[in-house]
N, C-alpha and C positions, 0 to 999 in steps of 0.2 A: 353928787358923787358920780363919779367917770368907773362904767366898769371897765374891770383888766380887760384889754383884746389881745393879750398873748397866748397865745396855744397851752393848752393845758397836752405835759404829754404825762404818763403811766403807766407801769409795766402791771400785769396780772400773772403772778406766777399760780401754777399748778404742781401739786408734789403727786397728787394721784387720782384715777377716776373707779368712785366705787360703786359698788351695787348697793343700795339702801337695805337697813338690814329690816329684819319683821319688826312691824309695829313701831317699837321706841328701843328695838335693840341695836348695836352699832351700825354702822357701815363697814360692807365688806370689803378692801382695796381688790380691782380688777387688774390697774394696771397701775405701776410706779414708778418713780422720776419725778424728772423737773422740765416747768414745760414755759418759756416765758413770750406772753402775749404784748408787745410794744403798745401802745397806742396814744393818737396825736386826736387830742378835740380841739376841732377852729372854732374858734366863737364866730356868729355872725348876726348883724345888724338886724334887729326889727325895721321891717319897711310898714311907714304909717302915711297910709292914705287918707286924704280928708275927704269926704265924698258928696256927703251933704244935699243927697239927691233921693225924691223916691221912686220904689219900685213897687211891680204888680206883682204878687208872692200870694199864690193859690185864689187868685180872686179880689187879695186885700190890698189897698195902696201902705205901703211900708217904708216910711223913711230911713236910711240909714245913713249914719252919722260919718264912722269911721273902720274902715279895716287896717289890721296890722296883721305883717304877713313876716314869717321866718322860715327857713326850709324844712320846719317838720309843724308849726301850728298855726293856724290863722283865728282871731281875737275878732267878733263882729259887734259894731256896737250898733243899735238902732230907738227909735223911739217906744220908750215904752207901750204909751197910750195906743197906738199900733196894730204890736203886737196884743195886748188882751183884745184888743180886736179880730186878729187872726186867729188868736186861743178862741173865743168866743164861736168863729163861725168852724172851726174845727173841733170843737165839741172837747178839747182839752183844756187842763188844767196844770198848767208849770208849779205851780201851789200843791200839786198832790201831787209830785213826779211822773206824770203826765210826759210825753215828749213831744215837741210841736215839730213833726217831721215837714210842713212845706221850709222850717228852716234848717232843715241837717246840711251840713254841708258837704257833699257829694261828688265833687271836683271843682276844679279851675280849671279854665281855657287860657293856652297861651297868645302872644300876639300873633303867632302865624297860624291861628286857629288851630292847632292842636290841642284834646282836651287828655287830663289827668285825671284818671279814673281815682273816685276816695269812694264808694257806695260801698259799702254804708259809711256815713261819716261817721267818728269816733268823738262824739261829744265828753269834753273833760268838764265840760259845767255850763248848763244855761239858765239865768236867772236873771234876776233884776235887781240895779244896784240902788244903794240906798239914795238914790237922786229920781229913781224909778225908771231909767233906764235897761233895756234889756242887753244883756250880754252873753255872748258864745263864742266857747273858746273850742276849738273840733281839732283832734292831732289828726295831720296826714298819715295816711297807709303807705308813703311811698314822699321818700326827699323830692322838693318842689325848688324850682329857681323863682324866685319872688321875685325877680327886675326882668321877668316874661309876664307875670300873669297881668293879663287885662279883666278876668270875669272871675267871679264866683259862682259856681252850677250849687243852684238850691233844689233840694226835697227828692222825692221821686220821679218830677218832670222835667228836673236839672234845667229849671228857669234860671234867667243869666241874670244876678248882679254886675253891671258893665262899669267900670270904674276908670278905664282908660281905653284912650282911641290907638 
């Protein structure tokens, strides 16, 4: 299946902005009319990196598989076996919702070495797929141009995943 890539566009009208009223009684109107908001969503490509390389991630050697990057999430995939080895020497547990912060994802660097602050990363899920694979998907704090980023900045020492030269 091919998704749609035409622009989704949208109006959001407003008829009024009110004051909530007490508890579960109405809403007061403040101000009244009609107020209409256009908007245009561009769809844009997932960029999927094959990387296939490991890294040194707080101590641990850490294979990672693949990243897929979009201008608001990046999807990181790595070897399971690995990570519970990272979990282990960091005294967590992803099994007890635990979070393994040397892998938050904290920013990216672009190719002209500028970095993109994300601290704290916003993890939307990290887990392990049914193959035992581990996955992290982390939304950006701020739109990212994905055909710049060459690094991944991991954890709190924002150690580099480098995926391109």
């Amino acid at each position: 299946m091919n998704p749609d890539t035409s622009d989704l566009n949208m109006n959001i009208r407003f008829v009024s902005f009110n004051k909530q009223g007490e508890k579960v009684g109405p809403d007061t109107p403040l101000v009244e009319g009609s107020w209409d908001f256009p908007l245009s969503v561009h769809p844009s490509k997932m960029t999927t990196v094959e990387v296939n390389d490991t890294y040194t991630i707080a101590g641990c050697p850490v294979y990672v598989q693949t990243i897929e990057l979009s201008p608001l999430t990046v999807t990181l995939t790595c070897k399971g076996e690995d990570i519970k080895t990272l979990e282990t020497s960091q005294g967590v547990d992803l099994m007890q919702l635990d979070t393994l912060r040397p892998m938050m994802i904290n920013g990216v660097k672009y190719q002209d070495g500028s970095v993109i602050d994300n601290n704290p990363g916003i993890s939307l899920s990290e887990s392990f797929d049914p193959n035992g694979e581990y996955i992290n998907t982390t939304r950006f704090s701020k739109v990212i141009e994905p055909e710049k980023v060459v690094a991944l900045l991991m954890g709190d020492e924002m150690e580099e995943i480098r995926f391109l030269n």
